[in-house]
DRENTORKOL-3810 file (N, C-alpha, C; in nm, 4 decimals):
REM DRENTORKOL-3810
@n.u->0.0850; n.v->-0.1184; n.w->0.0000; ca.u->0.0000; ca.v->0.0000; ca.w->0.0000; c.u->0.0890; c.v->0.1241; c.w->0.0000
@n.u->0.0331; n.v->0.2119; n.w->-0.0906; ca.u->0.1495; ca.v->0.3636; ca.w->-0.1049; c.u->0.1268; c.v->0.3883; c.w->0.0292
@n.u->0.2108; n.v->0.5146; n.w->0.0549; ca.u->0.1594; ca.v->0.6698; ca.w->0.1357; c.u->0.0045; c.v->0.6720; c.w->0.1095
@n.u->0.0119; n.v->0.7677; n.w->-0.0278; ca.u->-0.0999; ca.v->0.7911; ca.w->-0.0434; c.u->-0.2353; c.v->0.7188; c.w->-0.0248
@n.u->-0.2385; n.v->0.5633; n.w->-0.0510; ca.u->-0.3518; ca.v->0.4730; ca.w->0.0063; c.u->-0.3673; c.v->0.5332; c.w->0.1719
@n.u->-0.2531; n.v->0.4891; n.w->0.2095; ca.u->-0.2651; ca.v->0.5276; ca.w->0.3773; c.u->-0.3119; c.v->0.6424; c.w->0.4391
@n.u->-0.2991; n.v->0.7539; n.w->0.3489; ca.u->-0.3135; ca.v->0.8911; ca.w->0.3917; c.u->-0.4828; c.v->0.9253; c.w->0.3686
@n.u->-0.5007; n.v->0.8702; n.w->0.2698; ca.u->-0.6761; ca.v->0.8551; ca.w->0.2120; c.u->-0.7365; c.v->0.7844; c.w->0.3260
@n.u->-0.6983; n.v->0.6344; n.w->0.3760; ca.u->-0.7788; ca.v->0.5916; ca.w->0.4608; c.u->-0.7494; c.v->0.6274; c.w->0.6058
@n.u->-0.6495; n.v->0.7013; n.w->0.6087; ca.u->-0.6217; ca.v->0.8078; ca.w->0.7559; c.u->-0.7232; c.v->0.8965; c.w->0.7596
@n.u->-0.7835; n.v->0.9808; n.w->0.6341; ca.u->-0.8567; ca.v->1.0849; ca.w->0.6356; c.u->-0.9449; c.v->1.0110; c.w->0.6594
@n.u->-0.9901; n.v->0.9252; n.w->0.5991; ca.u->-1.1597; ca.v->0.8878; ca.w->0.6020; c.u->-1.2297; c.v->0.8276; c.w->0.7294
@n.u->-1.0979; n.v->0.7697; n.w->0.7917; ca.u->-1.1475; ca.v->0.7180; ca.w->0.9318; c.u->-1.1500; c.v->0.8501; c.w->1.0234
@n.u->-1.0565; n.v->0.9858; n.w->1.0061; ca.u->-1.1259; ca.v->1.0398; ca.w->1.1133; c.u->-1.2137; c.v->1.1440; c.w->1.0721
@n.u->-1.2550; n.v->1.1543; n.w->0.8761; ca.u->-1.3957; ca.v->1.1744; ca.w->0.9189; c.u->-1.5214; c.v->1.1208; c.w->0.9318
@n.u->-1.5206; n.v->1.0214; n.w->0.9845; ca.u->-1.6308; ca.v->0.9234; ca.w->1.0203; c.u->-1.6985; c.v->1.0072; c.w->1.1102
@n.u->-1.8253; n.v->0.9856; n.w->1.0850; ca.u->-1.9215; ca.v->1.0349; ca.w->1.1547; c.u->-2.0296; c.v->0.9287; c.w->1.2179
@n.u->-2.0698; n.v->0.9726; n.w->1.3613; ca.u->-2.1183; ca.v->0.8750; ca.w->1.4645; c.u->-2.2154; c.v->0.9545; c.w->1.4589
@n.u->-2.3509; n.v->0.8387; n.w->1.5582; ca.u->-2.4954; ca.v->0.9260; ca.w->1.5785; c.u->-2.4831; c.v->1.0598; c.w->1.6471
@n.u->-2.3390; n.v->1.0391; n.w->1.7527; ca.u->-2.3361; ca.v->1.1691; ca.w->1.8045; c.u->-2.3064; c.v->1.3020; c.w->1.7615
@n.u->-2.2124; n.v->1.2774; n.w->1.6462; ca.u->-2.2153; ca.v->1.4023; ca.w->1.5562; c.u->-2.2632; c.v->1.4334; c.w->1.5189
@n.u->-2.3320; n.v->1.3482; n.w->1.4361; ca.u->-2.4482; ca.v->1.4124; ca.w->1.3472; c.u->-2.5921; c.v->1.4750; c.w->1.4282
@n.u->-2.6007; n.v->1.4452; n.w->1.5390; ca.u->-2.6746; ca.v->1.5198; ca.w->1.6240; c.u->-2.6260; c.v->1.6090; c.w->1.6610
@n.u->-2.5115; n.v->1.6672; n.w->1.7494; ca.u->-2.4462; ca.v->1.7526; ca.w->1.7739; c.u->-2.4609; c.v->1.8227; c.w->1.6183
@n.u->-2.4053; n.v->1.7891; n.w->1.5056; ca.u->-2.4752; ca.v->1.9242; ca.w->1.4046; c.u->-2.5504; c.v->1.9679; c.w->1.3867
@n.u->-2.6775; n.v->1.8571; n.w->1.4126; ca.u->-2.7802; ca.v->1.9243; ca.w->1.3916; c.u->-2.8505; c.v->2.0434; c.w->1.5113
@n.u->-2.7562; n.v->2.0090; n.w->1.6252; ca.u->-2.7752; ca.v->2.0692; ca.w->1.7310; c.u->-2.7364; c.v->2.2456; c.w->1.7418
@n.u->-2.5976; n.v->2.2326; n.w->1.6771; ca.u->-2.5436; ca.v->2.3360; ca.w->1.6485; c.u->-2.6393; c.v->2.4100; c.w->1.5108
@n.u->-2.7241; n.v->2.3669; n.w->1.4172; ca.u->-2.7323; ca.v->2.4058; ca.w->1.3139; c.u->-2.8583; c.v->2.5018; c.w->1.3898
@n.u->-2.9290; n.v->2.4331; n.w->1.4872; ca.u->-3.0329; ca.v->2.5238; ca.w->1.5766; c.u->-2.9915; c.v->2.6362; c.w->1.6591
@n.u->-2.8945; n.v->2.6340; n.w->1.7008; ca.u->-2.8292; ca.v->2.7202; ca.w->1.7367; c.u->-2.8346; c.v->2.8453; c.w->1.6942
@n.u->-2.7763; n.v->2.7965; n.w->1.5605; ca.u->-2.7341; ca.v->2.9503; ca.w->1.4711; c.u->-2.8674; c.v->3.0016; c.w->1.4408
@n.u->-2.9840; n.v->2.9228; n.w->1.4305; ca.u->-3.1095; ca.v->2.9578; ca.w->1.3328; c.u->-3.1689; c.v->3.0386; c.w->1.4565
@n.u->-3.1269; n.v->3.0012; n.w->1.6126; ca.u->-3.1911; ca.v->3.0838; ca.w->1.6902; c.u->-3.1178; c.v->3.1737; c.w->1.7285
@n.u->-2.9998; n.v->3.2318; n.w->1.6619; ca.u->-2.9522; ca.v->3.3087; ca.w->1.7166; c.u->-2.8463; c.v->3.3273; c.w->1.8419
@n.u->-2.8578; n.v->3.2230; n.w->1.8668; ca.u->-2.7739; ca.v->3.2436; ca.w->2.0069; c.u->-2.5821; c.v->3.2079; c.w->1.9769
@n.u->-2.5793; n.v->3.1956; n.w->1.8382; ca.u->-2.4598; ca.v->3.1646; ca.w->1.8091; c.u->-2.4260; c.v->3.2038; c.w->1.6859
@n.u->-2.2767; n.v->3.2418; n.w->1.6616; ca.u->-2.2438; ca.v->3.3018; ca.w->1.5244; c.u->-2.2502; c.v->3.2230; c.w->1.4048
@n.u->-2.3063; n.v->3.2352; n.w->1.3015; ca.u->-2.2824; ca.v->3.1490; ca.w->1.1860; c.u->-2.1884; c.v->3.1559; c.w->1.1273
@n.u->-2.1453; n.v->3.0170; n.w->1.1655; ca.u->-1.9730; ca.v->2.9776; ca.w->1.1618; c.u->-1.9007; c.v->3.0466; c.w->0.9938
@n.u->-1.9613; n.v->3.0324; n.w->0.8696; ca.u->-1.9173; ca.v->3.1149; ca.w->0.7285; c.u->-1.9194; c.v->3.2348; c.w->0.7709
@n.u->-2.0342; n.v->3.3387; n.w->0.7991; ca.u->-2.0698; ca.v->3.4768; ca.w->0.8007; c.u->-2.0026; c.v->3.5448; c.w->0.9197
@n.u->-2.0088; n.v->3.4773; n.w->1.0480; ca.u->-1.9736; ca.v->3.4978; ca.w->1.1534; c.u->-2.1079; c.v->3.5804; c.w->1.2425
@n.u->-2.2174; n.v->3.6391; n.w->1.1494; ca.u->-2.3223; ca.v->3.6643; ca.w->1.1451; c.u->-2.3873; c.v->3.5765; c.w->1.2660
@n.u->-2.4603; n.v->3.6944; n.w->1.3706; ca.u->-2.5777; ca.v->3.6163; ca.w->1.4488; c.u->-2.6977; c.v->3.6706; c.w->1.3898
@n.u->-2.7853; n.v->3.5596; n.w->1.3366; ca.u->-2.8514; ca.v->3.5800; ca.w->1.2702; c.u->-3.0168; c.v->3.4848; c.w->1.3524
@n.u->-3.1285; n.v->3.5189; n.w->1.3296; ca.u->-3.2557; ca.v->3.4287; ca.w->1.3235; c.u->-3.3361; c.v->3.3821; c.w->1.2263
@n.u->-3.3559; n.v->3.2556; n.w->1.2208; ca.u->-3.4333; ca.v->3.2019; ca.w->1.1524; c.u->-3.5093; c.v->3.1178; c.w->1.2005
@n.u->-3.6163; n.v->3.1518; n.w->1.3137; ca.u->-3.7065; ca.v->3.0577; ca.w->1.3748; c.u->-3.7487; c.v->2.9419; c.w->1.3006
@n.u->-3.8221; n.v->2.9712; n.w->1.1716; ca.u->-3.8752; ca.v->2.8476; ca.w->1.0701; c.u->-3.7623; c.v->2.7323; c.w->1.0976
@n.u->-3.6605; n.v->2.8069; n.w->1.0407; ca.u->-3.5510; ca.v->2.6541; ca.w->1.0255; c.u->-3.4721; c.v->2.6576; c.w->1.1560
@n.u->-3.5095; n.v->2.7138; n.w->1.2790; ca.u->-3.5450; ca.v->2.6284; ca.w->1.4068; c.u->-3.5804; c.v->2.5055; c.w->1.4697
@n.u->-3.7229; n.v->2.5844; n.w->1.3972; ca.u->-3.8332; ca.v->2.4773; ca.w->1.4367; c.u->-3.8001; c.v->2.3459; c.w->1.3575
@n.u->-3.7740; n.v->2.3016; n.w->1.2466; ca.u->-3.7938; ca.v->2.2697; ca.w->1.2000; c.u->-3.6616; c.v->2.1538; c.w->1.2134
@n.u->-3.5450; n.v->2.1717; n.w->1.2299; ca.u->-3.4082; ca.v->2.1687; ca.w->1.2612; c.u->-3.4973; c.v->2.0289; c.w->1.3841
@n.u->-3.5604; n.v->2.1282; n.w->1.5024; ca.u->-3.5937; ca.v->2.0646; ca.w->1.6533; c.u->-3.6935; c.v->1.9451; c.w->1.6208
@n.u->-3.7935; n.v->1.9428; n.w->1.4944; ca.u->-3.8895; ca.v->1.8596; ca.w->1.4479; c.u->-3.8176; c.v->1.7099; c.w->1.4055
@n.u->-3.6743; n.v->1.7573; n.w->1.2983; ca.u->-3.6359; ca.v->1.6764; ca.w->1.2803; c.u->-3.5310; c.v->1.5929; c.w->1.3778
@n.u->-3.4983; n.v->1.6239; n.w->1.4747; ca.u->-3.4554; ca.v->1.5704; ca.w->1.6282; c.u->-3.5533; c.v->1.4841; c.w->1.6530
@n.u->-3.6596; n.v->1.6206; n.w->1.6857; ca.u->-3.7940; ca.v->1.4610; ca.w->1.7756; c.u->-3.8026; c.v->1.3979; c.w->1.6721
@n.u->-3.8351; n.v->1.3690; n.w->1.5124; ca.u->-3.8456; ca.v->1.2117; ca.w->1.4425; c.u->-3.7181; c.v->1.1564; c.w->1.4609
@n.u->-3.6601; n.v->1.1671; n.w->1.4933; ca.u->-3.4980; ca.v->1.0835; ca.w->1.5339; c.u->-3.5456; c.v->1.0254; c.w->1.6777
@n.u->-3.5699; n.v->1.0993; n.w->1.7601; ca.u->-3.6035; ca.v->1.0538; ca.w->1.8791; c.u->-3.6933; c.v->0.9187; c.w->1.9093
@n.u->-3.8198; n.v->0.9415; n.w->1.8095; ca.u->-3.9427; ca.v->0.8432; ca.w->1.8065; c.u->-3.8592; c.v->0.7281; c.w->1.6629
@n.u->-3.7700; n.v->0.7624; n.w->1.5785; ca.u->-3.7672; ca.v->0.6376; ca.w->1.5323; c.u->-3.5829; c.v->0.5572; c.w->1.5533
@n.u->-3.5847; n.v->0.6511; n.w->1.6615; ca.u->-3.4814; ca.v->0.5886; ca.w->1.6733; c.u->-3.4797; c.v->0.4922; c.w->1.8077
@n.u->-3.6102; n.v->0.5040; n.w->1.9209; ca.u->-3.6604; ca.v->0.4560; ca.w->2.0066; c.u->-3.5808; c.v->0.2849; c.w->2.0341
@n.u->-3.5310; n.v->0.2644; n.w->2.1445; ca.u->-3.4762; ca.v->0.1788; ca.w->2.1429; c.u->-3.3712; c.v->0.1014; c.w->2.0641
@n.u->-3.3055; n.v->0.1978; n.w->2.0126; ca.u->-3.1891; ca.v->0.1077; ca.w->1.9223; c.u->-3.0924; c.v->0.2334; c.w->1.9771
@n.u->-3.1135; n.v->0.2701; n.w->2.0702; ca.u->-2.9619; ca.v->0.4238; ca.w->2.1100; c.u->-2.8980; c.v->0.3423; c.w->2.2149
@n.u->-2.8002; n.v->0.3448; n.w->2.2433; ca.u->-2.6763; ca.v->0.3220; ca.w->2.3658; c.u->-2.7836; c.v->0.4554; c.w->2.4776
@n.u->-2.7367; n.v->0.4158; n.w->2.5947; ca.u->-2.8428; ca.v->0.5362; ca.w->2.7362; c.u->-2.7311; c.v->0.6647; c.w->2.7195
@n.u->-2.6642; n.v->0.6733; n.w->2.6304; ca.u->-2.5765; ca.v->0.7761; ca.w->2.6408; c.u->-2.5987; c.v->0.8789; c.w->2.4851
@n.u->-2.6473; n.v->0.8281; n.w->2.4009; ca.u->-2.7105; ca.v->0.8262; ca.w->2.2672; c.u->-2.8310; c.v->0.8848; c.w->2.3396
@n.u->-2.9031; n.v->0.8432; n.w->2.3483; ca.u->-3.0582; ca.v->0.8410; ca.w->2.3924; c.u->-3.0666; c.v->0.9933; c.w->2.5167
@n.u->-2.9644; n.v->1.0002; n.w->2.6130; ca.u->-2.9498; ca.v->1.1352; ca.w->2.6682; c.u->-2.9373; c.v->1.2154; c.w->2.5724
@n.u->-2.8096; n.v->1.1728; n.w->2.5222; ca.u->-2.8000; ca.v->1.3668; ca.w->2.4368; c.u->-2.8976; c.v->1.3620; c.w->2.3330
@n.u->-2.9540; n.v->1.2976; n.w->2.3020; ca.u->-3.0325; ca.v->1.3594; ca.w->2.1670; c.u->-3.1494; c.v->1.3889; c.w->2.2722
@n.u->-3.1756; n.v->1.3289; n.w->2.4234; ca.u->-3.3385; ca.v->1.4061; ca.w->2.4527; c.u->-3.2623; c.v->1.5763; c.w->2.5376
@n.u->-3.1482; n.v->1.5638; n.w->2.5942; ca.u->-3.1081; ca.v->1.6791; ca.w->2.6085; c.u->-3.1207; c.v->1.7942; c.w->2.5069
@n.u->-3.0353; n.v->1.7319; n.w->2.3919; ca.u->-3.0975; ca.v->1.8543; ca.w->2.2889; c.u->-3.1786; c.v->1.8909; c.w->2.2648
@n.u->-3.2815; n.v->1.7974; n.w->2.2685; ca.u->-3.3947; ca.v->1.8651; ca.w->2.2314; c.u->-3.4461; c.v->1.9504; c.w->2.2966
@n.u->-3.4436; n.v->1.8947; n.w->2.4491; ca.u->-3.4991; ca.v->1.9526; ca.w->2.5818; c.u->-3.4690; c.v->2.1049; c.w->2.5648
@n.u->-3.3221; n.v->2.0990; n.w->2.5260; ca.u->-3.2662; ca.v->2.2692; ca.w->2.5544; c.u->-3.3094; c.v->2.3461; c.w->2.4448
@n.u->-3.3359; n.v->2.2808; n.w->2.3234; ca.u->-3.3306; ca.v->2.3972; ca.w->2.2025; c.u->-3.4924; c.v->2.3832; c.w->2.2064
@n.u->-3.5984; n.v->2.3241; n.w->2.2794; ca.u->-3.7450; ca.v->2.3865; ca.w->2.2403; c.u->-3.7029; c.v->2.4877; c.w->2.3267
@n.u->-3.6493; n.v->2.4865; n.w->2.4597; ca.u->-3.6449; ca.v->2.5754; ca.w->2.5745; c.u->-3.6126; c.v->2.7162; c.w->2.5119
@n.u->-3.5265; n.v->2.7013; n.w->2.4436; ca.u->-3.4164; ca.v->2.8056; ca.w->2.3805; c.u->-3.5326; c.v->2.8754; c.w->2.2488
@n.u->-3.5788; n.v->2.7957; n.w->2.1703; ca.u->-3.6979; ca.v->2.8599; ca.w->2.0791; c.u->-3.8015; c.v->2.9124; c.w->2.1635
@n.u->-3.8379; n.v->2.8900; n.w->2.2470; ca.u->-3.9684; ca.v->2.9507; ca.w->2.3161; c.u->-3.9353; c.v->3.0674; c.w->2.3612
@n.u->-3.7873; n.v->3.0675; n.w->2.4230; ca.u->-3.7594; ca.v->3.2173; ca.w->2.4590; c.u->-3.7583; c.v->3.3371; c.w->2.3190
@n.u->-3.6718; n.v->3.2302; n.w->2.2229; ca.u->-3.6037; ca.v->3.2966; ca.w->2.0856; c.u->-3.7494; c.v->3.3791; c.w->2.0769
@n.u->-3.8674; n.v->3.3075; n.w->2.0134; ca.u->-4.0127; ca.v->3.3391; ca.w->2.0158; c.u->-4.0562; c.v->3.4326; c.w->2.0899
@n.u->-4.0352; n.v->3.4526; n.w->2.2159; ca.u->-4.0874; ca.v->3.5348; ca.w->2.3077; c.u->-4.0403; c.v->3.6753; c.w->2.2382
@n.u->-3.8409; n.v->3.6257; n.w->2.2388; ca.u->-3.7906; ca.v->3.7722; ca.w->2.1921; c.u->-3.8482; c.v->3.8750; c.w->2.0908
@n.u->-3.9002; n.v->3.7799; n.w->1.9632; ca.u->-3.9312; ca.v->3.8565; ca.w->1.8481; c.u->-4.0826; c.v->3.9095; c.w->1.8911
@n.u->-4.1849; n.v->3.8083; n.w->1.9717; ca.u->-4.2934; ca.v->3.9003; ca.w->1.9805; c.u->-4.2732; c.v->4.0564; c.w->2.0501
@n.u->-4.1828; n.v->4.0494; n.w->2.1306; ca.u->-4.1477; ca.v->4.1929; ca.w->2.1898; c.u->-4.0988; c.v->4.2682; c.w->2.1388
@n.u->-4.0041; n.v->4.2228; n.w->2.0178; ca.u->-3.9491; ca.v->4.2962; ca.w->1.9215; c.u->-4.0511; c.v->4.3605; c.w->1.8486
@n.u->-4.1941; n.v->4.3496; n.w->1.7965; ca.u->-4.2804; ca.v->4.3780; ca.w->1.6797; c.u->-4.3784; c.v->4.4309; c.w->1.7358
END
């Protein structure tokens, strides 16, 4: 096997992605849509409640079809996230009605 074979399957194993990342992005991707964090390209804090909500919708169908097939450590953080980012939209929500 070259370098180069080796160096390809060096990259690819560490970007492997686990259930936890890909939750954690999607976690972070709510984030930015509510504002409470810079959007990592723009650097921009920006809102986009819709793709909030919507971001948090697609969590809970992860949640309900992922029901019993998570490790109890899997199964925390994805109900943590969720827990925190409706918490975090309801305020986000609150903000803009006071805003208008």
């Amino acid at each position: 096997m070259s370098d180069t074979d080796n160096r390809t399957k060096s990259e690819a194993e560490t970007k492997k992605i686990d259930f936890g990342s890909f939750i954690a992005s999607l976690y972070m991707s709510a984030l930015v849509s509510l504002g409470m964090i810079a959007d990592p390209i723009t650097k921009e804090k920006r809102k986009n409640l819709q793709f909030a909500q919507e971001t948090i919708e697609i969590l809970k169908i992860l949640q309900d079809k992922t029901k019993g097939n998570l490790t109890e450590d899997e199964k925390k953080f994805l109900d943590d996230c969720v827990y925190k980012l409706m918490l975090a939209y309801v305020e986000a929500a609150k903000e803009e009605v006071r805003q208008d």
